[in-house]
FITORBA-304138 format. One record per residue (C-alpha): residue number from 1; residue in three letters; x negated, y negated, z negated. Coordinates in steps of 0.25 Angstrom, whole numbers, plus 2048, in hexadecimal, padded with zeros to 3 digits. Layout:
BEGIN
marfi seq = NUM	type = ALA	xx = X	yy = Y	zz = Z
...
***
This chain:
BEGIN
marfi seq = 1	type = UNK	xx = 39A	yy = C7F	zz = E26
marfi seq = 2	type = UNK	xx = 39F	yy = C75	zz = E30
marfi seq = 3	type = UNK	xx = 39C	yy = C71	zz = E3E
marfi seq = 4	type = UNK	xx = 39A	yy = C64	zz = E45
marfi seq = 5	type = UNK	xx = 39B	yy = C68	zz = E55
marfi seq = 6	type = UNK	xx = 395	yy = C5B	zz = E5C
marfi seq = 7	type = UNK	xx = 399	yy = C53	zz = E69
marfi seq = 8	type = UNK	xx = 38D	yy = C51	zz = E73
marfi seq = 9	type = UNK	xx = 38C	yy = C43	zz = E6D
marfi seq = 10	type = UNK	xx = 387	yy = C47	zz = E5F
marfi seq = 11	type = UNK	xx = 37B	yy = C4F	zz = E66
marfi seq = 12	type = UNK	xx = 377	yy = C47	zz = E6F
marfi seq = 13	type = UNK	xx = 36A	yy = C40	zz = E6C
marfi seq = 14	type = UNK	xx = 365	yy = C32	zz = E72
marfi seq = 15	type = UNK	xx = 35D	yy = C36	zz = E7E
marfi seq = 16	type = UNK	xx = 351	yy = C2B	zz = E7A
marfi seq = 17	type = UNK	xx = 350	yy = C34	zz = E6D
marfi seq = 18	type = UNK	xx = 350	yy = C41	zz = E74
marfi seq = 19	type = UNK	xx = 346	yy = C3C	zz = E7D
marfi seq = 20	type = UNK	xx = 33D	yy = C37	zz = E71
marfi seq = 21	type = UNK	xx = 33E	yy = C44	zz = E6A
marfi seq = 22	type = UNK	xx = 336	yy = C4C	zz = E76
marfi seq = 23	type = UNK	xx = 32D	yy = C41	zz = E75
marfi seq = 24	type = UNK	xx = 330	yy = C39	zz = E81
marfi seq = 25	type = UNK	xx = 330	yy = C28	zz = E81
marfi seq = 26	type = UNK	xx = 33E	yy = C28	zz = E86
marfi seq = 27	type = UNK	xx = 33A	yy = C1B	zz = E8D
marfi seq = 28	type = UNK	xx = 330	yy = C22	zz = E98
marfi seq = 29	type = UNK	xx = 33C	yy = C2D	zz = E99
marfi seq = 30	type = UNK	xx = 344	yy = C24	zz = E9E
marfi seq = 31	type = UNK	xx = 33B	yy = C20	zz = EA9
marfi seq = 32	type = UNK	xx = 338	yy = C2F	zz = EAD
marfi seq = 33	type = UNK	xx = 344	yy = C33	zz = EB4
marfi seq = 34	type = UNK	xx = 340	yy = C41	zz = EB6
marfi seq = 35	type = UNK	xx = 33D	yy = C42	zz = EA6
marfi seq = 36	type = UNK	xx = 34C	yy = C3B	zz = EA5
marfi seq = 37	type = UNK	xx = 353	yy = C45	zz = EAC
marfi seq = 38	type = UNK	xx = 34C	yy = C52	zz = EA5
marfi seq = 39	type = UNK	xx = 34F	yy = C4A	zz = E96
marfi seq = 40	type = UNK	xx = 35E	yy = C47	zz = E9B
marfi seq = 41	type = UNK	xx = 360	yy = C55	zz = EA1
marfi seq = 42	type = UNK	xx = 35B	yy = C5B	zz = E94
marfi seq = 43	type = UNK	xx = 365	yy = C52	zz = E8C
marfi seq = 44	type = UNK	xx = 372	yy = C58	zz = E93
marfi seq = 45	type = UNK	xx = 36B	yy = C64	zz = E91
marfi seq = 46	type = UNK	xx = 36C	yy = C65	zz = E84
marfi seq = 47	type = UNK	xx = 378	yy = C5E	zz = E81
marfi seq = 48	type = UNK	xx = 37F	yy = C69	zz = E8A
marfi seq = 49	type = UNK	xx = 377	yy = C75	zz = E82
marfi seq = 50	type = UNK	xx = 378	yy = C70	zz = E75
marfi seq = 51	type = UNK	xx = 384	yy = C77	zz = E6B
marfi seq = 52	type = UNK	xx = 381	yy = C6D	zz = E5F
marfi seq = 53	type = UNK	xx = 388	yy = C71	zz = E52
marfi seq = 54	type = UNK	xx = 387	yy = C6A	zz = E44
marfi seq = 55	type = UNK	xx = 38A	yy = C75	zz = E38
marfi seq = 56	type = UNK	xx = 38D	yy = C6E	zz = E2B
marfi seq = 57	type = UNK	xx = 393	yy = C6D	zz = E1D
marfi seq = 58	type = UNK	xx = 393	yy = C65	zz = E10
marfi seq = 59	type = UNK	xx = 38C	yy = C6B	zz = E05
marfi seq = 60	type = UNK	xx = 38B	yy = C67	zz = DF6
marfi seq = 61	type = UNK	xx = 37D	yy = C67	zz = DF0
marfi seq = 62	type = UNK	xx = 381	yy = C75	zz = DE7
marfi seq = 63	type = UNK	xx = 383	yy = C7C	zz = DF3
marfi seq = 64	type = UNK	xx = 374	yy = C7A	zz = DF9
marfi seq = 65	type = UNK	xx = 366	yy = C7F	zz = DF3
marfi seq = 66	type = UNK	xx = 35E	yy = C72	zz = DEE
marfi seq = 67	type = UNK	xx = 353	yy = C76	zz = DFA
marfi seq = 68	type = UNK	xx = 360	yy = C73	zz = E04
marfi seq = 69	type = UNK	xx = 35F	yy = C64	zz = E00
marfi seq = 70	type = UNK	xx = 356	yy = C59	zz = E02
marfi seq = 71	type = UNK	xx = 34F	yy = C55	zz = DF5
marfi seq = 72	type = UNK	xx = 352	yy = C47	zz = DF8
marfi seq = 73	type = UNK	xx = 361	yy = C4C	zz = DFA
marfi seq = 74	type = UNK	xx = 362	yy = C53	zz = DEC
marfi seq = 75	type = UNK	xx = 36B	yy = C48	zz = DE6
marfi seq = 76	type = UNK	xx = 375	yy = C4A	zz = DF0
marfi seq = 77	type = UNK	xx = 382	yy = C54	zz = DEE
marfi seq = 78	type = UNK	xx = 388	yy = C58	zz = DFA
marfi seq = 79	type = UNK	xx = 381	yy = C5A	zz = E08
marfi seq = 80	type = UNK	xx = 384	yy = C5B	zz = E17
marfi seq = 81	type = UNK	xx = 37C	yy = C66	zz = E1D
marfi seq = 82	type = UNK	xx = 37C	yy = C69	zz = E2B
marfi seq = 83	type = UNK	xx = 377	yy = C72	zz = E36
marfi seq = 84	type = UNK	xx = 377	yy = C6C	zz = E46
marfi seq = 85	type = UNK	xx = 371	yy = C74	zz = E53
marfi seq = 86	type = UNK	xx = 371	yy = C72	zz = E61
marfi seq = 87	type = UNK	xx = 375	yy = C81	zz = E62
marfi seq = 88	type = UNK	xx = 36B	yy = C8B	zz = E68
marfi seq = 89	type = UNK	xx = 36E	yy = C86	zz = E76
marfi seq = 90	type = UNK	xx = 364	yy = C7B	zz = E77
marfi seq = 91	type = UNK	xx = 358	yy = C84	zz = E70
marfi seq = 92	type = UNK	xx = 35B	yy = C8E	zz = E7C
marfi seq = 93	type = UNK	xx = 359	yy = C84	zz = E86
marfi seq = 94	type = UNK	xx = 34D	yy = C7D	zz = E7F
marfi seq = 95	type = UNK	xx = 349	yy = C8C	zz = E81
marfi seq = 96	type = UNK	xx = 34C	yy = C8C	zz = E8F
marfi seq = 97	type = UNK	xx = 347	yy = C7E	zz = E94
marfi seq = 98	type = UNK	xx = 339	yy = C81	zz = E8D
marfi seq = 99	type = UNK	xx = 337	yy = C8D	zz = E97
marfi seq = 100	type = UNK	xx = 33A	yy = C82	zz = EA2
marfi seq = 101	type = UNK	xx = 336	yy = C74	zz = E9D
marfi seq = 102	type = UNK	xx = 32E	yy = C70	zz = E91
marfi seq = 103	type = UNK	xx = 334	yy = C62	zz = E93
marfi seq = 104	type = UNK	xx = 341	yy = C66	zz = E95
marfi seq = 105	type = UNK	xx = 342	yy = C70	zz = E88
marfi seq = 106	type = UNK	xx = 33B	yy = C64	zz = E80
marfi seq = 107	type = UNK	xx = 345	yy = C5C	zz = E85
marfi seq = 108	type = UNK	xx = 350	yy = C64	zz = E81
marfi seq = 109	type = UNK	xx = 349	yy = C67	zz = E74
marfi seq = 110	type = UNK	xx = 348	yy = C58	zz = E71
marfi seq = 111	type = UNK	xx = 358	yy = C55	zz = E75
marfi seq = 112	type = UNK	xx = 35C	yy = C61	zz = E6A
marfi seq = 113	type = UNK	xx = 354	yy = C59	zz = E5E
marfi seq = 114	type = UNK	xx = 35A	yy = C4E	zz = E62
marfi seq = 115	type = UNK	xx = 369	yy = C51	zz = E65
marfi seq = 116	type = UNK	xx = 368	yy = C5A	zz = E57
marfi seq = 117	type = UNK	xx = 364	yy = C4C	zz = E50
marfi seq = 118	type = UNK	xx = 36F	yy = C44	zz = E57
marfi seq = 119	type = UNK	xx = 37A	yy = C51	zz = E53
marfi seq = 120	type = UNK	xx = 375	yy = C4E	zz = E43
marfi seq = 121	type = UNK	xx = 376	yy = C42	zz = E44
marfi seq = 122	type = UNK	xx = 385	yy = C41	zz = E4B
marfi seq = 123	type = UNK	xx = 389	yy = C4D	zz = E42
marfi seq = 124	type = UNK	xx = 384	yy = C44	zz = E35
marfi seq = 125	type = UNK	xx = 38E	yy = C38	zz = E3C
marfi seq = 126	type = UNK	xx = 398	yy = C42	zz = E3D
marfi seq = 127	type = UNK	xx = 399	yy = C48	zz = E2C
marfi seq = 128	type = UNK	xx = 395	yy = C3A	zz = E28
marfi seq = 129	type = UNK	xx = 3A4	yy = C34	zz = E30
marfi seq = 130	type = UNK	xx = 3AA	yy = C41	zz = E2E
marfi seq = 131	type = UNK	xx = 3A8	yy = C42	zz = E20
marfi seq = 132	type = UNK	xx = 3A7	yy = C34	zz = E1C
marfi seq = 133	type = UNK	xx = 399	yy = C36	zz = E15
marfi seq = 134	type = UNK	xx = 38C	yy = C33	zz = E14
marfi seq = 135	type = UNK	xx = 37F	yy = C3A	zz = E17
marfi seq = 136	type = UNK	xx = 372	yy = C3B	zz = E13
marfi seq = 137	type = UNK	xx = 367	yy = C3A	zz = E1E
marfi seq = 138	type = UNK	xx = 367	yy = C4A	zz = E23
marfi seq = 139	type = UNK	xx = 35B	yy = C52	zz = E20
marfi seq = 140	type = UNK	xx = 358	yy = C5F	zz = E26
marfi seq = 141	type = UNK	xx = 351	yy = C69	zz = E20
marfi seq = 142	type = UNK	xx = 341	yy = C69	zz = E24
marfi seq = 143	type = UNK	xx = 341	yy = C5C	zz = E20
marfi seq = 144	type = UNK	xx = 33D	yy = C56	zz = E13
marfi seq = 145	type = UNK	xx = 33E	yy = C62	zz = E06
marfi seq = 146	type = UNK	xx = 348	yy = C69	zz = E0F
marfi seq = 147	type = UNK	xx = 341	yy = C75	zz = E15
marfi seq = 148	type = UNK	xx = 344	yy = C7A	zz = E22
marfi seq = 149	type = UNK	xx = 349	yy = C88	zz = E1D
marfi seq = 150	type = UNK	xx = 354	yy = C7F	zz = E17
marfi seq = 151	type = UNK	xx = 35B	yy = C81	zz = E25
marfi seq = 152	type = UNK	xx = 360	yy = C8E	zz = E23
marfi seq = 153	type = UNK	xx = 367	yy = C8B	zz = E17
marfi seq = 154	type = UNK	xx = 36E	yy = C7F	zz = E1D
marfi seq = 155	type = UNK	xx = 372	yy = C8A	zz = E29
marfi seq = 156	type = UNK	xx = 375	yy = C94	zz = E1F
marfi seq = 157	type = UNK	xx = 37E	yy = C8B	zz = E15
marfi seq = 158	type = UNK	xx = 385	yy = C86	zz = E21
marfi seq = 159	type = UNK	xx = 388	yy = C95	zz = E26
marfi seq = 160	type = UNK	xx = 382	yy = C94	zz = E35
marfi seq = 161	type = UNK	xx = 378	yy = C9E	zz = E34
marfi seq = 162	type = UNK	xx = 37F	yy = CA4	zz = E41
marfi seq = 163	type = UNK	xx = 37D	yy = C96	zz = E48
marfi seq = 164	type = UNK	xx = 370	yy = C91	zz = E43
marfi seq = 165	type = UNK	xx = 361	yy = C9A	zz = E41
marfi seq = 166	type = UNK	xx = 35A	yy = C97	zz = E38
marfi seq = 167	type = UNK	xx = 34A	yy = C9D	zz = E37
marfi seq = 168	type = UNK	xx = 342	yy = C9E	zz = E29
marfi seq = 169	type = UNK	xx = 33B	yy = C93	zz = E2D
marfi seq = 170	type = UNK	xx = 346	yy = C8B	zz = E2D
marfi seq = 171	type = UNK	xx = 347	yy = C87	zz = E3C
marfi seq = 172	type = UNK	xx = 355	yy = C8B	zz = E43
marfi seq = 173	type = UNK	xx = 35A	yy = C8E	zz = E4F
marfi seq = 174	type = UNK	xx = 35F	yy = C88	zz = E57
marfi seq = 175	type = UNK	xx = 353	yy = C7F	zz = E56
marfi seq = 176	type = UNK	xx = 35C	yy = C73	zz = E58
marfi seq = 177	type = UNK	xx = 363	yy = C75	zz = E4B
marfi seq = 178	type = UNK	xx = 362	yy = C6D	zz = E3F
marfi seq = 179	type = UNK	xx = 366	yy = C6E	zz = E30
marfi seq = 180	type = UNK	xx = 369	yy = C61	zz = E27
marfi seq = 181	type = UNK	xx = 36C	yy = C5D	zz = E1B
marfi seq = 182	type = UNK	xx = 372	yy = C4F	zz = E17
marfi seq = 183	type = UNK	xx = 378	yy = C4B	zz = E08
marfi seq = 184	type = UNK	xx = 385	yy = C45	zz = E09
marfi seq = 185	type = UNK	xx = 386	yy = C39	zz = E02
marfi seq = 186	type = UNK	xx = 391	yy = C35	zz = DF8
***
């Protein structure tokens, strides 16, 4: 297993995105200042809380179960599989800021979704320069034929039990943590 420890720039996600995610029209944010001020204060927030980490490793198709693998990725040999969280930190918070402010714990909520999608992708951008590849479009299991329990093999296979929970539902904790799966391409 290896690990990819990213700079606050690879998590950060563009604020009219972060916004849309909580189900504001970022135009009418911008002309509420009040609203502004709670959505940029939220924003620090989380990139001061968050402890992201991406687990990975490369793994030939012998080594994984057919149920670990998209059915539309079966022709593929070799596979990126990888593990990112935001670390237990901001789930305590959204704990805490729900007991306070429903607006400021949804906001918080919403910045995590977001700043785990922009850590994918900026970790995807990292291993395809670092390893001169190509990848598939990631897919996470949940999605498609890969079921949701597929999570605690990805956990399991990558050896981070200890870091990552994952229940028999498949969900994990911390809750923003995701598990992906891409071919790489030859």
């Amino acid at each position: 297993m290896k690990i990819f420890i990213p700079e606050k720039v690879h998590y950060m996600p563009p604020k009219k995105i972060y916004l849309a995610r909580t189900g504001a029209v970022y135009s009418k944010v911008l002309n509420d200042e009040k609203l502004m001020e709670v959505a940029n204060s939220i924003y620090l927030k989380g990139l001061q809380i968050a402890k992201p980490v991406v687990y990975w490793n490369i793994y030939d198709k012998s080594s994984l179960r057919s149920d670990m693998i998209p059915s539309k990725y079966h022709a593929y040999k070799i596979f990126l599989i990888f593990v990112s969280t935001l670390g237990r930190e901001v789930d305590e918070e959204i704990e805490n800021l729900s007991k306070i402010s429903t607006l400021q714990a949804t906001l918080l909520d919403s910045w995590g979704s977001e700043a785990l999608e922009s850590l994918n992708d900026n970790f995807e951008k990292f291993f395809k320069k670092e390893h001169k590849a190509e990848l598939t479009m990631r897919f996470s299991p949940g999605y498609g034929d890969l079921d949701l329990t597929v999570n605690k093999d990805y956990v399991k296979l990558l050896g981070i039990e200890d870091k990552i929970r994952v229940l028999d539902s498949g969900l994990m904790i911390p809750r923003k943590t995701t598990t992906c799966i891409a071919a790489i391409i030859e």
